[in-house]
C-alpha positions as a printed Julia matrix, in Angstrom:
276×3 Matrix{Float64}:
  21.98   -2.89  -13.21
  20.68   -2.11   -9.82
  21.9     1.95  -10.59
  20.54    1.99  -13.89
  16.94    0.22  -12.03
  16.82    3.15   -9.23
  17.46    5.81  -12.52
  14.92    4.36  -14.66
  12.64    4.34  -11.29
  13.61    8.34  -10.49
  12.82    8.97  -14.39
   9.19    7.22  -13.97
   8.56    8.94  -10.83
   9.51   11.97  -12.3
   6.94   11.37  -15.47
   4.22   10.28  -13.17
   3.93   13.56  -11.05
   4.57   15.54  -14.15
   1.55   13.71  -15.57
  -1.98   15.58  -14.93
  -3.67   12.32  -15.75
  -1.71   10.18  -13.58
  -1.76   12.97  -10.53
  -5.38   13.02  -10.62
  -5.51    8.87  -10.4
  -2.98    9.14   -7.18
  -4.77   11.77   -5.6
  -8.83   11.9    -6.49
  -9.39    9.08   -3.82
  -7.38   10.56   -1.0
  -8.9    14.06   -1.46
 -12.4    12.53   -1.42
 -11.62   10.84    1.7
 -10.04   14.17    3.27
 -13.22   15.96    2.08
 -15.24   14.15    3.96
 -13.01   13.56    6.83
 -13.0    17.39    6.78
 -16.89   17.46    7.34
 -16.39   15.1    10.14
 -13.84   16.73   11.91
 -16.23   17.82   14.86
 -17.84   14.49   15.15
 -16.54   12.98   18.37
 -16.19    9.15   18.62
 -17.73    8.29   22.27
 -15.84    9.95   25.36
 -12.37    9.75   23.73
 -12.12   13.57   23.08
 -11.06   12.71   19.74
 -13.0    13.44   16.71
 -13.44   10.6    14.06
 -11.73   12.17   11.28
  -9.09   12.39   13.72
  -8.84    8.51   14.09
  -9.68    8.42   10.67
  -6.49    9.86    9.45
  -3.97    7.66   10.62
  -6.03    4.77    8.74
  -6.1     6.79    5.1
  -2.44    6.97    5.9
  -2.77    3.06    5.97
  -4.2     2.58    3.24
  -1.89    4.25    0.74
   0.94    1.92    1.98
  -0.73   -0.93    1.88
  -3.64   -0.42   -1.31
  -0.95    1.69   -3.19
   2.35   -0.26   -2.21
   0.77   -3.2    -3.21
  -1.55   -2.78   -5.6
   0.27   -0.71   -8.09
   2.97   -2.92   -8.01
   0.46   -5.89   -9.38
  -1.15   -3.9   -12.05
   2.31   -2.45  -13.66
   3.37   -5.64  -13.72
  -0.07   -7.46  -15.16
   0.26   -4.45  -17.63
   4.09   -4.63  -18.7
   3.33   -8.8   -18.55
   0.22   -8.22  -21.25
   2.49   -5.39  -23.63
   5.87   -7.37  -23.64
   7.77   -4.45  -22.12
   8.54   -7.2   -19.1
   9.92   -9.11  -22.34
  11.82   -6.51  -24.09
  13.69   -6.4   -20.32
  14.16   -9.82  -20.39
  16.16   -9.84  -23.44
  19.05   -7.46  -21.98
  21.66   -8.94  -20.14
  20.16   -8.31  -16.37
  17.58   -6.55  -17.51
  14.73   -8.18  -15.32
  16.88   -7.09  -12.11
  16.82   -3.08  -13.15
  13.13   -3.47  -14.19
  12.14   -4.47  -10.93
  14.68   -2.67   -8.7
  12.79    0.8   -11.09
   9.56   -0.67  -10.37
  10.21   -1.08   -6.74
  11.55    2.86   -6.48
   9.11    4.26   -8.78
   6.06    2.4    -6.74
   8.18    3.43   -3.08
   8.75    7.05   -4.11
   4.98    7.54   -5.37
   4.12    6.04   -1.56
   6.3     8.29    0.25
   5.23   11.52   -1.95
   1.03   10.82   -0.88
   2.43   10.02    2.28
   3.63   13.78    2.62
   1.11   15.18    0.67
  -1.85   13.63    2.56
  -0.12   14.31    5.9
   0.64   17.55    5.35
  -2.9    18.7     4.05
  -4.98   16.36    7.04
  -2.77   18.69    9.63
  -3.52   21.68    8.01
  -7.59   21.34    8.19
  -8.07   18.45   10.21
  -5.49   18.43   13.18
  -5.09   16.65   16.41
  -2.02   14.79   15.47
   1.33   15.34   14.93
   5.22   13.84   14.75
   6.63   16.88   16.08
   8.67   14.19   19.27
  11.29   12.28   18.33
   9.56    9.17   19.74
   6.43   10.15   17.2
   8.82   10.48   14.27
  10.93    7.06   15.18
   7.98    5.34   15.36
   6.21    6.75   12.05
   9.01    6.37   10.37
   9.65    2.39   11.2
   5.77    1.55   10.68
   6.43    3.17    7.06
   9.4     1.25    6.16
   8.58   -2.22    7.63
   4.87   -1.91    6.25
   6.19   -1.08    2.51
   8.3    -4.12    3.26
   5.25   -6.51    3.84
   2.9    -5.34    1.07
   5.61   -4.62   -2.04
   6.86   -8.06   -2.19
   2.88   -9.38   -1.7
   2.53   -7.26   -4.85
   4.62   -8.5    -7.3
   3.71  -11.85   -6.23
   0.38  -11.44   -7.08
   1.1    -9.36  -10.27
   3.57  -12.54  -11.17
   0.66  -14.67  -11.26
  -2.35  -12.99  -12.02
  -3.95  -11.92  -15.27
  -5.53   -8.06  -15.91
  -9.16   -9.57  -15.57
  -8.58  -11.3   -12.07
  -6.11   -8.51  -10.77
  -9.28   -5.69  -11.14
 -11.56   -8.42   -9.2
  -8.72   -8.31   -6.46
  -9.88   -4.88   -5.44
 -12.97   -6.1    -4.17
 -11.32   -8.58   -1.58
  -8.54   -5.92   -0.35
 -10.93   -3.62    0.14
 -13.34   -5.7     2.36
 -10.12   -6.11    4.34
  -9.39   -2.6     4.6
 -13.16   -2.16    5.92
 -12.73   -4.79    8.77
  -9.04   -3.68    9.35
 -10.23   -0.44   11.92
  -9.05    1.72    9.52
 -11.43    4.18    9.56
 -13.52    2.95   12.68
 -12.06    1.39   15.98
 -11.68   -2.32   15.64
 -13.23   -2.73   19.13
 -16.81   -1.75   17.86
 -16.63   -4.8    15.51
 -17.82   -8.61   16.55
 -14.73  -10.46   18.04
 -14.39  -13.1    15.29
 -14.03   -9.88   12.68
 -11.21   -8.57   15.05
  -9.51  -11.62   15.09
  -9.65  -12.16   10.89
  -8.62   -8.38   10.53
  -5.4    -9.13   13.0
  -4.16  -11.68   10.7
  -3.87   -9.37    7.99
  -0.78   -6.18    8.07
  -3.38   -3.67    6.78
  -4.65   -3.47   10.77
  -1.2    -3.74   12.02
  -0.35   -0.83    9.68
  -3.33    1.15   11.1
  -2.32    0.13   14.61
   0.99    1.68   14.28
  -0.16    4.81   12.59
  -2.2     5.83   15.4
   0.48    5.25   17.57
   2.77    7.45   16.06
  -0.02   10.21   15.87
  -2.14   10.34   18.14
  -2.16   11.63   21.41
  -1.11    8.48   24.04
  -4.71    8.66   25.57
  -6.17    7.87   22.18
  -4.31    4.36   23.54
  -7.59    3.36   25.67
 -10.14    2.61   22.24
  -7.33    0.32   21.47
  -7.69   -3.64   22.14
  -6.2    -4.68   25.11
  -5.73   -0.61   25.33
  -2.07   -0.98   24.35
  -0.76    0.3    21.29
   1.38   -3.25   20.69
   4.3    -2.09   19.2
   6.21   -5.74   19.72
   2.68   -7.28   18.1
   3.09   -4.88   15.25
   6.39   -5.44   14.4
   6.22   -9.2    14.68
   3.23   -9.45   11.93
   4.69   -7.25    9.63
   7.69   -8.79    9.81
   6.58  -11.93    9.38
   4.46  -11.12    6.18
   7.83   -8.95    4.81
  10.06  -11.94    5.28
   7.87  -14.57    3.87
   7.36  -12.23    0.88
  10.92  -11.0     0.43
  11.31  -15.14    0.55
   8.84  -16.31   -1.83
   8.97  -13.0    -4.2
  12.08  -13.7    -6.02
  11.36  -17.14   -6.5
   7.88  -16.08   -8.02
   9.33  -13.67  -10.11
  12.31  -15.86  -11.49
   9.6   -18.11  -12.79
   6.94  -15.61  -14.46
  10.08  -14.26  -16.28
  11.31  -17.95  -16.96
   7.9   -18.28  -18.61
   7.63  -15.02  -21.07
   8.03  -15.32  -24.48
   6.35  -14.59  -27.35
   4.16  -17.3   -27.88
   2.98  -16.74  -24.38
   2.55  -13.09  -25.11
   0.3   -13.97  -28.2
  -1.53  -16.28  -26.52
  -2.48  -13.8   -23.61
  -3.32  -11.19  -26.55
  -5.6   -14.02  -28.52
  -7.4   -14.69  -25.38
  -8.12  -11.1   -24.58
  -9.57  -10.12  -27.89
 -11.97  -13.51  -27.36
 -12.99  -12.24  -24.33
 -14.05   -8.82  -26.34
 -15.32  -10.02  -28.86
C-alpha cells in the first residue's frame, strides 16, 4: 500500500499543477510577496550591506515549508474528513496507510516545486544569495528536509482533530507566529520577551537556517548572539519532528477509529445548522 500511496500522491501532484485554479491558489501569495520584495530590493536594512528583500527571501522560503507543509496537510484532511473520501479509504484493506503516505507526497512534492519556483524567480530579480558551495547546498538542503519533518506531522495532527470552521480560524494564530518569527524582519529589532516566544516555535528556526544557507556569512552579525546556530536549529526542529512523528500516528489511528457514517452525517447536519 505504501507504492500504491506515493502513485496516488504523484497522480494528485500531477492534477494540481495541471490545474489553473489550483496553480493560482499555490502561487498568488508568493508572487505578491516577490512583488513587493522586488520594490524593496534597494532598501538597505541598517549598515549590513544587505537589502531587506534580501533578508526577506530566505523567510518567504520559510514560510512555504512551514504555512504550506502544514497547513495543507490540515485542510485536505478536514476536507476528505467532512466528504467521506477519508471513509471510502477506510473501507479497503490498508487503505488509510496509502491515503496518507499520497497525502504526505502530494503535500511534500507541492513544497519542494514552490520551493524551486520561488527560488529560482527571487535570484533572477532580487539576488544577493545563492547555493552555488557545497556547504550552502548541504545546509539548504538539511533545513528543508528536517523542517518538512517538524511541520507535516503537526499537520495532520491538527487536521485529525479539528473541524473546517476552527481549522480557517487557525490561520490567524500561525500567522501572528510567522510575524514574530523574523521572517521577514530581523528578530533582534523585536522586544526580548517576543524573541524568546518566537524561538520556541520551528517557523524561526526554519528562517534561521534559511539565511544561513543563503546569505552571505557576514549577514551572520544581525543574527542573535551573531551566530547562525546550526546545533540550536537542528535540536528544535528535531525535537518538534520527533514528538510529531510520535504523537501523529497515534492521532491519526484514532480519527480513523472514529469515522463512520453516523459521524459523517452528524458533521453534515451540523454544518447545514450552522448555514442555515
Amino acid at each position: 500500500m505504501i507504492r500504491t500511496g506515493i502513485n496516488r500522491g504523484l497522480i494528485e501532484l500531477r492534477q494540481a499543477y495541471s490545474s489553473p485554479v489550483d496553480l493560482i491558489g499555490q502561487f498568488l501569495t508568493p508572487a505578491i510577496t516577490l512583488l513587493v520584495l522586488f520594490l524593496l530590493r534597494n532598501t538597505m536594512y541598517d549598515n549590513s550591506g544587505l537589502s531587506v528583500a534580501e533578508l526577506a527571501v530566505p523567510g518567504l522560503l520559510s514560510t512555504i515549508i512551514s504555512f504550506n507543509g502544514m497547513y495543507a496537510l490540515l485542510n485536505v484532511l478536514v476536507q476528505d474528513r467532512e466528504d467521506g473520501t477519508l471513509l471510502r479509504a477506510k473501507a479497503v484493506p490498508k487503505g488509510m496507510v496509502g491515503y496518507f503516505v499520497g497525502k504526505i507526497v502530494t503535500t511534500t512534492g507541492a513544497v519542494l516545486a514552490q520551493l524551486a519556483i520561488v527560488l529560482g524567480v527571487s535570484m533572477a530579480i532580487i539576488g544577493g544569495f545563492s547555493i552555488s558551495s557545497l556547504g550552502a547546498l548541504a545546509t539548504f538542503t538539511w533545513v528543508v528536509v528536517l523542517g518538512l519533518l517538524a511541520v507535516l506531522p503537526l499537520g495532520a495532527i491538527l487536521g485529525s482533530v479539528l473541524d473546517a470552521r476552527t481549522g480557517f480560524l487557525l490561520t490567524m494564530p500561525l500567522m501572528a507566529v510567522i510575524a514574530i518569527s523574523g521572517i521577514f524582519y530581523p528578530i533582534t529589532a523585536m522586544p526580548g520577551w517576543l524573541q524568546g516566544l518566537a524561538q520556541v516555535f520551528p517557523i524561526y528556526w526554519l528562517g534561521l537556517g534559511m539565511r544561513s544557507a543563503l546569505l552571505p556569512a557576514d549577514a551572520v552579525a544581525i543574527e542573535l548572539d551573531q551566530s547562525w546556530r546550526h546545533l540550536e536549529t537542528v535540536a528544535v526542529l528535531g525535537i518538534w519532528a520527533v514528538v510529531g512523528l510520535l504523537l501523529a500516528p497515534m492521532v491519526l489511528r484514532r480519527m480513523a477509529g472514529h469515522e463512520s457514517g453516523s459521524t459523517m452525517a452528524a458533521r453534515r447536519d451540523k454544518a447545514m445548522q450552522r448555514a442555515f
